[in-house]
C-alpha positions in Angstrom: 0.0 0.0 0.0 2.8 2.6 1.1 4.3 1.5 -2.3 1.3 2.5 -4.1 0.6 5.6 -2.1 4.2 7.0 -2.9 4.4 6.4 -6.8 0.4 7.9 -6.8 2.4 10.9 -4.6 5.1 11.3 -7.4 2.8 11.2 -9.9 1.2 13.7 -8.8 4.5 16.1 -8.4 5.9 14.9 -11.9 2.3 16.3 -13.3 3.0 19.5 -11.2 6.5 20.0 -12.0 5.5 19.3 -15.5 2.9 22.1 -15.9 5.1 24.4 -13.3 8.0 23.4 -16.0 6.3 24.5 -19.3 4.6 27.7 -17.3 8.1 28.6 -16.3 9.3 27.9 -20.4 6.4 30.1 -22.1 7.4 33.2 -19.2 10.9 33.0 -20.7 10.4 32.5 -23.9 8.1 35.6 -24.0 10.3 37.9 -21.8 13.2 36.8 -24.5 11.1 37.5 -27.1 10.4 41.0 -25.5 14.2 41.9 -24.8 14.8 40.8 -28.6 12.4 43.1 -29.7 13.4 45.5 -27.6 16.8 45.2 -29.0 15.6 44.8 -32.9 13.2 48.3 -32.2 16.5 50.1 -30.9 18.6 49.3 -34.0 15.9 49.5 -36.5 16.1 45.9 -37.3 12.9 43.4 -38.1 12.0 40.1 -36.1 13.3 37.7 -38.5 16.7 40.3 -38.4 17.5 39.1 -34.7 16.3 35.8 -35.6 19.3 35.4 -37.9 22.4 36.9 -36.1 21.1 34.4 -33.2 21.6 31.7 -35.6 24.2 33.1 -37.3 25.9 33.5 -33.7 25.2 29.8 -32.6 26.3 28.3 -35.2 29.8 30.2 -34.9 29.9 29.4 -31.3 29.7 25.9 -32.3 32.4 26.0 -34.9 30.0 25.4 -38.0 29.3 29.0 -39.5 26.1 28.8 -41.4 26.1 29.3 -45.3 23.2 31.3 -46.8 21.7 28.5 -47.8 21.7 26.6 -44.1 20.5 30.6 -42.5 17.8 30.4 -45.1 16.8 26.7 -43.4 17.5 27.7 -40.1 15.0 30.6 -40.0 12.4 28.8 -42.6 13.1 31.9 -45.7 12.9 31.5 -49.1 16.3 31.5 -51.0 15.4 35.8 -52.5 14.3 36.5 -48.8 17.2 35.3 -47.6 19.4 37.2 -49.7 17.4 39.9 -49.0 17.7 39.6 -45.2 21.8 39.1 -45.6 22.3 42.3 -47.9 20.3 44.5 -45.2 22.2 42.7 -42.2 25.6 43.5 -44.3 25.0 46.5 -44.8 24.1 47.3 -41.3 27.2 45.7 -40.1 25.8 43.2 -38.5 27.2 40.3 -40.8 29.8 39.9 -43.0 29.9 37.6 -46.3 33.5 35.4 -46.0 35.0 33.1 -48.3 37.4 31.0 -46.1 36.9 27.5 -47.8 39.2 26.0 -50.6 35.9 26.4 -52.6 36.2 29.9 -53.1 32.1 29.4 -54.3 31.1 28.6 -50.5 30.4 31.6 -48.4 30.2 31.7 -44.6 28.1 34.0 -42.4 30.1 35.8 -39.5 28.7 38.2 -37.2 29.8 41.6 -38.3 31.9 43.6 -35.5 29.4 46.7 -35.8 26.7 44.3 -34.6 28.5 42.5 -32.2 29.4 46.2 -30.6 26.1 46.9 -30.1 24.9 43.8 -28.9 27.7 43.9 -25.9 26.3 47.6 -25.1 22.5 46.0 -25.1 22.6 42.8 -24.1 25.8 43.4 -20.9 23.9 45.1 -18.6 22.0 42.1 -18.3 24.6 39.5 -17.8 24.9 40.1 -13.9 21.8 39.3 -13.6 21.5 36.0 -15.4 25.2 35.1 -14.1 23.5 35.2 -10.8 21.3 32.8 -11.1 24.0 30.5 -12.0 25.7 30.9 -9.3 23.1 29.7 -7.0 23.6 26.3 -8.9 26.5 23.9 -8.8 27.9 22.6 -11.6 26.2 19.0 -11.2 22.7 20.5 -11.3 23.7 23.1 -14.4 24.9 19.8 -16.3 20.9 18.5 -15.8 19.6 21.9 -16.5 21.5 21.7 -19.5 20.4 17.8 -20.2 16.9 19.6 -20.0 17.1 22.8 -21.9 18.9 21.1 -24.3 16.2 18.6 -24.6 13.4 21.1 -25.2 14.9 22.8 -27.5 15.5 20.0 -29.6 11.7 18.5 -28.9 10.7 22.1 -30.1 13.4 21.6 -33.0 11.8 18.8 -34.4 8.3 19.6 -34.2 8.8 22.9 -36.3 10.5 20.6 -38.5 7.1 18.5 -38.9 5.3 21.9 -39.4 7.7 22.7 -42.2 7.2 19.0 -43.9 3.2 19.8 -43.3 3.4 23.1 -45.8 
């Protein structure tokens, strides 16, 4: 009985954690979605602007500078818009168009130092704050956090995915 009564208990706190879990996801997605436009309004930039320099960013972070053709994937735009989106973020400053491959055809994306300039100025002030959290954490429990975001991001990944098959 005890058995029962304690695996009915933890179901009942998975379900909450769960709902508190997703709650807590949508609040930060939105107030990242309000800093971004925040930050997009302040430079004159559009939505789908930000939307590439994060992915542009990303992907140099991770070694694997994005093309125009994996930008135009990565943000779901057609091949002109995408072009489109790259000659306004280049001439901005925000990115820069570099051949660095043997195949002098293949062009990478890197984040432009006028944009990354005025990113640091928008986006520093906020780093104490978000730094400490952090520190409240040790590094075990940032290693599952990570195992978790990481894990919803790519659940969220390949559902758009599906959406993109679907049109």
């Amino acid at each position: 009985m005890k058995e029962t009564e304690a695996s009915a208990g933890e179901a009942v706190e998975r379900q909450r954690l769960r709902s508190r879990l997703v709650d807590l996801l949508n609040a930060y997605s939105s107030e990242a979605n309000h800093i971004g436009h925040a930050f997009a309004g302040r430079h004159h930039m559009h939505g789908t602007d930000l939307h590439a320099l994060l992915a542009v960013m990303h992907a140099e972070r991770a070694g694997a500078p994005l093309t125009p053709g994996r930008l135009g994937e990565a943000i779901g735009l057609s091949s002109g818009a995408t072009t489109a989106l790259i000659d306004r973020l280049e001439r901005g400053g925000h990115l820069r168009r570099i051949r660095e491959s043997a195949d002098r055809r293949v062009v990478h994306l890197r984040y432009g130092e006028a944009g990354m300039l005025l990113a640091s100025a928008f986006f520093t002030p906020l780093a104490p704050r978000t730094d400490a959290v952090m520190e409240r954490f040790d590094v075990a429990e940032l290693q599952v956090v990570e195992r978790f975001v990481q894990g919803m991001v790519d659940a969220l990944v390949g559902y758009r995915n599906e959406l993109r098959g679907r049109d």
